[in-house]
MARFIVO-345942 format. One record per residue: residue number from 1; x, y, z of N, C-alpha, C, O in turn. Coordinates in nm, 3 decimals. Layout:
REM residues N
pos;n_u;n_v;n_w;ca_u;ca_v;ca_w;c_u;c_v;c_w;o_u;o_v;o_w
NUM;X;Y;Z;X;Y;Z;X;Y;Z;X;Y;Z
...
***
This chain:
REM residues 117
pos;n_u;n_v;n_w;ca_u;ca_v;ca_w;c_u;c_v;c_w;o_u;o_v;o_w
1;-11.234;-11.741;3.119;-11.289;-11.621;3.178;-11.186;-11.563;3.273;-11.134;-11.637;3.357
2;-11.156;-11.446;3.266;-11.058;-11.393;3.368;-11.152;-11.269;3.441;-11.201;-11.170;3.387
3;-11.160;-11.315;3.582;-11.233;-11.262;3.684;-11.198;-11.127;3.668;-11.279;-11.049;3.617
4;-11.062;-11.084;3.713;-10.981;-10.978;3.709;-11.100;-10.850;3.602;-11.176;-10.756;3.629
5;-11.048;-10.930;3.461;-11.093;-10.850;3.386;-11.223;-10.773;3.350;-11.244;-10.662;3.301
6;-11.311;-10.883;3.397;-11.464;-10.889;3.406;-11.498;-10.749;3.521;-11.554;-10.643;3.493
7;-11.441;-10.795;3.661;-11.432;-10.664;3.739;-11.408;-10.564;3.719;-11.477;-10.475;3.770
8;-11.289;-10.528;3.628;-11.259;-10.404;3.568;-11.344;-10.347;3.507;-11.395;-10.243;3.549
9;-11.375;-10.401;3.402;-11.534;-10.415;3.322;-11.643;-10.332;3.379;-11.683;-10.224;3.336
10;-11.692;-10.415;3.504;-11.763;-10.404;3.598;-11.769;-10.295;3.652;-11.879;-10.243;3.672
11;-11.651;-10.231;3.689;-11.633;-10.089;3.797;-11.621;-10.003;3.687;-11.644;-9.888;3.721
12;-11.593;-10.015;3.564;-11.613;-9.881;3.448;-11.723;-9.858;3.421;-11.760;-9.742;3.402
13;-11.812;-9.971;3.411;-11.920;-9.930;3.382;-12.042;-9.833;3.494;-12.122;-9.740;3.481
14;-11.988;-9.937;3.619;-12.056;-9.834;3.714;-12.047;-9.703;3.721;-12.143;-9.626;3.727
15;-11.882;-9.661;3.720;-11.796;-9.577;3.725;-11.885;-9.448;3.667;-11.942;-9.366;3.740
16;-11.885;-9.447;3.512;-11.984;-9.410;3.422;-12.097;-9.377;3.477;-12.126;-9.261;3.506
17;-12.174;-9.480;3.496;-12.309;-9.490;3.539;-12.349;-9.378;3.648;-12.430;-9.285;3.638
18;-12.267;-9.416;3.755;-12.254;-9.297;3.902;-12.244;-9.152;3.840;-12.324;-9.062;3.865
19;-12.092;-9.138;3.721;-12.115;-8.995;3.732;-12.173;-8.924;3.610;-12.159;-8.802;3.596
20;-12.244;-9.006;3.513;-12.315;-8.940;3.417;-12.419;-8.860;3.471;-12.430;-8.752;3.412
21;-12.519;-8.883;3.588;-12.587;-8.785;3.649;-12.573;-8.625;3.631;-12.653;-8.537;3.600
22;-12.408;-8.628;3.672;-12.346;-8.517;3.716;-12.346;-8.470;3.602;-12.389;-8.355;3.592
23;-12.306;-8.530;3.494;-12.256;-8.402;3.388;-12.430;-8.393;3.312;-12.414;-8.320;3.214
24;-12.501;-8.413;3.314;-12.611;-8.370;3.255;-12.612;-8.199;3.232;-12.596;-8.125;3.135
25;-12.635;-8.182;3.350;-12.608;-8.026;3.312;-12.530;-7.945;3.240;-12.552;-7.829;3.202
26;-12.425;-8.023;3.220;-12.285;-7.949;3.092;-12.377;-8.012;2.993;-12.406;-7.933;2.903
27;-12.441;-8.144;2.980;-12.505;-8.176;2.789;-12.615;-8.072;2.759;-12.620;-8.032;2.643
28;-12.727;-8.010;2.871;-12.873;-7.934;2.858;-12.829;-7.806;2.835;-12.908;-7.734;2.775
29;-12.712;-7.755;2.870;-12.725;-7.625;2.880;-12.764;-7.523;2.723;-12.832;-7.421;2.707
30;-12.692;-7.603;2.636;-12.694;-7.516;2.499;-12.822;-7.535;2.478;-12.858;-7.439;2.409
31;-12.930;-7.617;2.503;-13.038;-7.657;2.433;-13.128;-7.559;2.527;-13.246;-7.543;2.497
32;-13.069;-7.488;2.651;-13.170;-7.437;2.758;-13.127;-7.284;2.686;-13.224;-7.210;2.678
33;-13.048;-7.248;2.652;-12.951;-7.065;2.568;-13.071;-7.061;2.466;-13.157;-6.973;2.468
34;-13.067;-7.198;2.348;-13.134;-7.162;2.284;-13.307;-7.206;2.290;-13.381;-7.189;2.192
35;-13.340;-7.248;2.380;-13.462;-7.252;2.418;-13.518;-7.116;2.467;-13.625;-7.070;2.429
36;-13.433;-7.055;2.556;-13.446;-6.909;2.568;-13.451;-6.848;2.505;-13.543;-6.768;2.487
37;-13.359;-6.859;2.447;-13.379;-6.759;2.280;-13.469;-6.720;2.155;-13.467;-6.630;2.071
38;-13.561;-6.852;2.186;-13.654;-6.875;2.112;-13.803;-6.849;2.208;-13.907;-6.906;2.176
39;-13.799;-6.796;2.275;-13.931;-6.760;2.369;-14.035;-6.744;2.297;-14.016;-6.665;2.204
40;-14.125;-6.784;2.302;-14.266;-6.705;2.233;-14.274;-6.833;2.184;-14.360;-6.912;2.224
41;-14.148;-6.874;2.054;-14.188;-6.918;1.980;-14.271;-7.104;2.026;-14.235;-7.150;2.135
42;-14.356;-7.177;1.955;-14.346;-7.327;2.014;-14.231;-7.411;1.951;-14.228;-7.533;1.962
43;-14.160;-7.356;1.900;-14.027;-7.456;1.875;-13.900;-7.499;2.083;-13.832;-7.591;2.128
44;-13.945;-7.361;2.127;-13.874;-7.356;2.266;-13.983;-7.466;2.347;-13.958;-7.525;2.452
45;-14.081;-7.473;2.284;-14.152;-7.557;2.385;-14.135;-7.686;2.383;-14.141;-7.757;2.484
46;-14.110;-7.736;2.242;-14.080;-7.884;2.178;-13.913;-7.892;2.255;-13.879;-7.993;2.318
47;-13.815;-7.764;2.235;-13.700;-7.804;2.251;-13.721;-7.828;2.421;-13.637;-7.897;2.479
48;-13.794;-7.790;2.471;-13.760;-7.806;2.622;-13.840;-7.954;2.648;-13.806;-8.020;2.746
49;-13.939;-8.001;2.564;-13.990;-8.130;2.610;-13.833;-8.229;2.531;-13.761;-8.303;2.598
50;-13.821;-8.212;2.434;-13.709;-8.323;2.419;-13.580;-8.283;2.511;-13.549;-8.382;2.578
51;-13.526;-8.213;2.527;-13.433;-8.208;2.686;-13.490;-8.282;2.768;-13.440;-8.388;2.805
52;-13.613;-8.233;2.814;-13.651;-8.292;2.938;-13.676;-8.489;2.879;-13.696;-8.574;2.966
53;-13.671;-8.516;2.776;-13.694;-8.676;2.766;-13.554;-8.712;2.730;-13.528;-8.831;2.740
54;-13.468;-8.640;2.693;-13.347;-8.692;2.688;-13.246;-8.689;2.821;-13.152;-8.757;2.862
55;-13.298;-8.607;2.849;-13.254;-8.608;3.026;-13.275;-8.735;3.076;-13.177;-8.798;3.115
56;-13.400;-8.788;3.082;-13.506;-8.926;3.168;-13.417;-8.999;3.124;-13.334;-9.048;3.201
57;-13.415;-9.024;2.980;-13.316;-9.127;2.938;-13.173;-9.172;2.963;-13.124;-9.284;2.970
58;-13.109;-9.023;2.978;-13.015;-9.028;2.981;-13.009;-9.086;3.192;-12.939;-9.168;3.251
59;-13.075;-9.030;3.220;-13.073;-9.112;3.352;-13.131;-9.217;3.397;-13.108;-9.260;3.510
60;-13.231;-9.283;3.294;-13.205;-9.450;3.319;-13.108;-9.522;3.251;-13.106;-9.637;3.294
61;-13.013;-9.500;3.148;-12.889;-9.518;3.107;-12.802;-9.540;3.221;-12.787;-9.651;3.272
62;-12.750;-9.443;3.257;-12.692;-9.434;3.407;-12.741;-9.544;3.511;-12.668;-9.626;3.567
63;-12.872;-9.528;3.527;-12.910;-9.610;3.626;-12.881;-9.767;3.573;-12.833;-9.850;3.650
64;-12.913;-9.798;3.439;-12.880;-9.948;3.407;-12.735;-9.986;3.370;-12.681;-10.096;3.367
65;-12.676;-9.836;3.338;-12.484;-9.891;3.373;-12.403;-9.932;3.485;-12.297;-9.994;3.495
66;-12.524;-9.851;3.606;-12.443;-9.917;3.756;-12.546;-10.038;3.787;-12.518;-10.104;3.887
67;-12.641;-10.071;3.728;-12.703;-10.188;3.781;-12.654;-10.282;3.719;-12.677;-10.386;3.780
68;-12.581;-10.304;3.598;-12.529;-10.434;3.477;-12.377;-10.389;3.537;-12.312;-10.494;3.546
69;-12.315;-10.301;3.571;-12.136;-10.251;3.621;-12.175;-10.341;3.736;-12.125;-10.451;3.713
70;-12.250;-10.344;3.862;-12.252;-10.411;3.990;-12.302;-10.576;3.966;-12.287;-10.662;4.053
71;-12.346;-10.595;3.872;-12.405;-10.787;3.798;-12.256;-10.816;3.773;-12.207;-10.917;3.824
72;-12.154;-10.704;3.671;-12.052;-10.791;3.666;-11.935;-10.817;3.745;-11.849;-10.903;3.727
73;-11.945;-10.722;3.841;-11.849;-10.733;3.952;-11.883;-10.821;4.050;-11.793;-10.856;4.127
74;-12.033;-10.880;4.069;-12.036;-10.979;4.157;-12.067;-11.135;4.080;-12.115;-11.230;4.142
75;-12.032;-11.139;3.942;-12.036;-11.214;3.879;-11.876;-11.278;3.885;-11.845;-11.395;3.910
76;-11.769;-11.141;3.849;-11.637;-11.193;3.860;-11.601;-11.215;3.998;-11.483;-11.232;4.029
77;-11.688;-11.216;4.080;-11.644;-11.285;4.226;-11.689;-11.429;4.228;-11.628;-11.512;4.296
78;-11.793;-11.460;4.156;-11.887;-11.620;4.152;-11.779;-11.671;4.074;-11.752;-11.787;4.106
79;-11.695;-11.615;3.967;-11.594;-11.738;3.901;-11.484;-11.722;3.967;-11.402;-11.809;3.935
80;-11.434;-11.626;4.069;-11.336;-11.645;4.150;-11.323;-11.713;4.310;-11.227;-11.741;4.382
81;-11.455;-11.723;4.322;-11.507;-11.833;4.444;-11.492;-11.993;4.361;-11.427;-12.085;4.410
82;-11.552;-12.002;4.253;-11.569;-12.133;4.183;-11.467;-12.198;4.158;-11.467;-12.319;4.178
83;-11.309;-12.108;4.087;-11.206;-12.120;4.083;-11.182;-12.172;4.167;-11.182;-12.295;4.173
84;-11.138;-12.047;4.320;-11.097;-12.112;4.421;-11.181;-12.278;4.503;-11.120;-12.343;4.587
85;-11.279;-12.305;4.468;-11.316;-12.415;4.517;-11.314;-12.514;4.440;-11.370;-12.618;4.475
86;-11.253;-12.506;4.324;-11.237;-12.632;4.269;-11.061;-12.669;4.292;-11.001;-12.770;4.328
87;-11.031;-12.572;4.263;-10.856;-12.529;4.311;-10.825;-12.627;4.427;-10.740;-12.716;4.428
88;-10.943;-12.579;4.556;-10.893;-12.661;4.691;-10.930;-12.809;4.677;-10.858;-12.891;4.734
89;-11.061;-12.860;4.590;-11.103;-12.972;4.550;-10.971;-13.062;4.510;-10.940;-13.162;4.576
90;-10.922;-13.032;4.434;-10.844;-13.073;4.359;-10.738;-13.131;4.406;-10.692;-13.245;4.401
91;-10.686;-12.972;4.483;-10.544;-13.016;4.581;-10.610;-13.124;4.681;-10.530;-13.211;4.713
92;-10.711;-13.135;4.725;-10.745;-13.265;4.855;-10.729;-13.392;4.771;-10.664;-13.488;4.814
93;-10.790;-13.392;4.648;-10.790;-13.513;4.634;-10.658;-13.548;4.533;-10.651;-13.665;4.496
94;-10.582;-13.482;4.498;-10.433;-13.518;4.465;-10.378;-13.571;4.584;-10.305;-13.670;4.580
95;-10.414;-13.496;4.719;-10.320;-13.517;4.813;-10.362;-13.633;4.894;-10.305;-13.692;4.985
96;-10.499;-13.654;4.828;-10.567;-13.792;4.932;-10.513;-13.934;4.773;-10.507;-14.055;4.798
97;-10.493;-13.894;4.676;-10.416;-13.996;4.579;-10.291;-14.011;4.616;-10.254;-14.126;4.597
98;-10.218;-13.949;4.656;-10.063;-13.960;4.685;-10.050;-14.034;4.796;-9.973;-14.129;4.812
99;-10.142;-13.980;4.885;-10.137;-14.058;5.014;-10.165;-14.210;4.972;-10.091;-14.301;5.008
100;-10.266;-14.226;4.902;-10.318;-14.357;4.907;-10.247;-14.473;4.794;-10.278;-14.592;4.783
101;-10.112;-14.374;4.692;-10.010;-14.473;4.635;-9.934;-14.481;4.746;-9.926;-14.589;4.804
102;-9.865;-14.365;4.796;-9.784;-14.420;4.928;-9.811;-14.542;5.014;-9.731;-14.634;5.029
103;-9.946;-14.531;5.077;-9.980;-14.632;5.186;-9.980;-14.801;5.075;-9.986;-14.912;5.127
104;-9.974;-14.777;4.926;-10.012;-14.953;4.884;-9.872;-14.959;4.839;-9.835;-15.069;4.797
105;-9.803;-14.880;4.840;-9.623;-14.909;4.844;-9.559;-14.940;4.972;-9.441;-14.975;4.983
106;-9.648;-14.926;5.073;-9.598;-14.997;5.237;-9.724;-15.078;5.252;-9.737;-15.117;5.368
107;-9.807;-15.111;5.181;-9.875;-15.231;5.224;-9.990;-15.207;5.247;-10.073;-15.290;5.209
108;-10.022;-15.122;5.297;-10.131;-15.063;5.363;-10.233;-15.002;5.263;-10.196;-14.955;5.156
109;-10.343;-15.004;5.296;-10.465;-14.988;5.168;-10.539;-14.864;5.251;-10.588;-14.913;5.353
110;-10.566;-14.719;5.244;-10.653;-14.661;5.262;-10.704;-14.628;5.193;-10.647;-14.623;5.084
111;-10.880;-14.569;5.201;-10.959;-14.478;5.097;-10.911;-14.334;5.017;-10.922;-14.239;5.095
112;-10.867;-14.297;4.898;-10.774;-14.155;4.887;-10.864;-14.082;4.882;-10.837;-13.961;4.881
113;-11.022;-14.127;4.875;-11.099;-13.974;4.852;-11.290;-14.013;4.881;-11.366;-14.082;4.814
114;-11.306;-13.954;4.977;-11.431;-13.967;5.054;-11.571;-13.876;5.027;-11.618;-13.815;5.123
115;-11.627;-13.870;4.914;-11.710;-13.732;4.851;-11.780;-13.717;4.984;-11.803;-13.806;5.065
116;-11.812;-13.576;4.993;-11.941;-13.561;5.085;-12.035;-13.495;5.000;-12.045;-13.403;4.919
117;-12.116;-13.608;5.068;-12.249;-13.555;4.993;-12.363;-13.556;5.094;-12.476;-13.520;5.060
***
């Protein structure tokens, strides 16, 4: 898993998510010309209820691209905390093994690694 990448991931999708709001109005407009255009008729009435449900949609889309964009950006922080704490795990107890061949090459016997639990 590369954290890095996952974040990137993460902030495009939000990215998206944040400014699809905005452009709604550039996708409705042709459907609002010819909704006008069609006055009287009930075809303008159907076209203005499906705008208006493709709109909704289109803005819980948005809303679930920055809510799953912000899951994976604090997801690629949980494997870059995990990383780093196994990372430091690791180095202690290499460095509590080294210590503890050193000390039985001068004689001396200490514990190289003490879990806390």
């Amino acid at each position: 898993m590369d954290p890095e990448l996952l974040q990137a991931n993460g902030r495009a999708l939000r990215c998206v998510g944040q400014a699809l709001p905005n452009e709604l109005p550039a996708l409705y407009r042709p459907s609002d010309a010819a909704s006008a255009a069609l006055g009287g008729w009930r075809t303008a009435a159907a076209l203005d209820r499906c705008t208006a449900a493709w709109t909704e949609r289109l803005k819980a889309l948005a809303a679930e691209l920055d809510d799953k964009g912000g899951r994976l950006v604090s997801t690629a922080a949980g494997y870059r905390d995990a990383n780093a704490a196994v990372t430091q795990g690791m180095t202690e107890l290499l460095a509590a093994d080294a210590a503890s061949r050193a000390a039985r090459t001068r004689g001396t016997v200490t514990t190289p690694y003490r879990p806390v639990f």
